[in-house]
N, C-alpha and C positions, 0 to 999 in steps of 0.2 A: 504494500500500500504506500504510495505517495501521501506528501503533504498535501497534495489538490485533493487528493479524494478524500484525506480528514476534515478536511479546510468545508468540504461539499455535506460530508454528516453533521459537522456543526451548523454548521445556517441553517441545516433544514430543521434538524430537531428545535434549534431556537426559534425557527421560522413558523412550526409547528405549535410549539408553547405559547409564544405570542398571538397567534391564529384564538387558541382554543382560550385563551385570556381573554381576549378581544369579544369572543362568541359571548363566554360570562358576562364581558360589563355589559353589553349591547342587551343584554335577557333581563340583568338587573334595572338598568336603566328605563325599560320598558315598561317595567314594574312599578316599578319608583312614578314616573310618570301616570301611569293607571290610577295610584292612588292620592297623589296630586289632584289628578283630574274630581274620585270622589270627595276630597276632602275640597275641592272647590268649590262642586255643584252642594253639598251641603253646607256650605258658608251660604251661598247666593239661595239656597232655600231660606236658611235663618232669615236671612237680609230681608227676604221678601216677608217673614213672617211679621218683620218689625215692622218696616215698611206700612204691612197692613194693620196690624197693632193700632200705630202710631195716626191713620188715618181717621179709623175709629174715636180715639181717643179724640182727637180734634174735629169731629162731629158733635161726640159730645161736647165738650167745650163750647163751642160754639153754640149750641143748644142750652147750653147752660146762661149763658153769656144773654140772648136772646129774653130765657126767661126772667134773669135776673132785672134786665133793663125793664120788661113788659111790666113784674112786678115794683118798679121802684116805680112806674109811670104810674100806676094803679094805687098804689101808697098815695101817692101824690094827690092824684086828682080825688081819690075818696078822700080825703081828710080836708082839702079843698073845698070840696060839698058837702060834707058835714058843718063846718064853721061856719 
């Protein structure tokens, strides 16, 4: 055996290792990303949950707000026409 034909099992087998490394991260990476992506779309549900939450809640408000005024008009004018 020559130095060429050592020189030729070395690179392959390292050429080999690095292949079947490569194939690993490329699978994990995949992975990783997959679960990225659920823990995304379950942020963007939360979000949306609050979102909607937080609409409600400013309907009420706003409802509140409505009647509060309605009833201070009505304080008003009733004690207005009682005097």
């Amino acid at each position: 055996m020559e130095s060429f034909d050592i020189l030729v099992i070395i690179l392959s087998i390292t050429l080999a290792v690095f292949l079947i490394l490569a194939i690993v991260a490329t699978v994990l990476f995949i992975s990783f990303m997959k679960k990225m992506n659920k823990a995304s779309e379950t942020a963007q549900h939360a979000m949306q949950n609050v979102e909607a939450a937080t609409g409600s809640l400013k309907r009420i408000a706003d409802g509140t707000l409505i009647a509060g005024a309605v009833t201070a008009a009505w304080k008003k004018f009733s004690k207005t026409k009682r005097s």
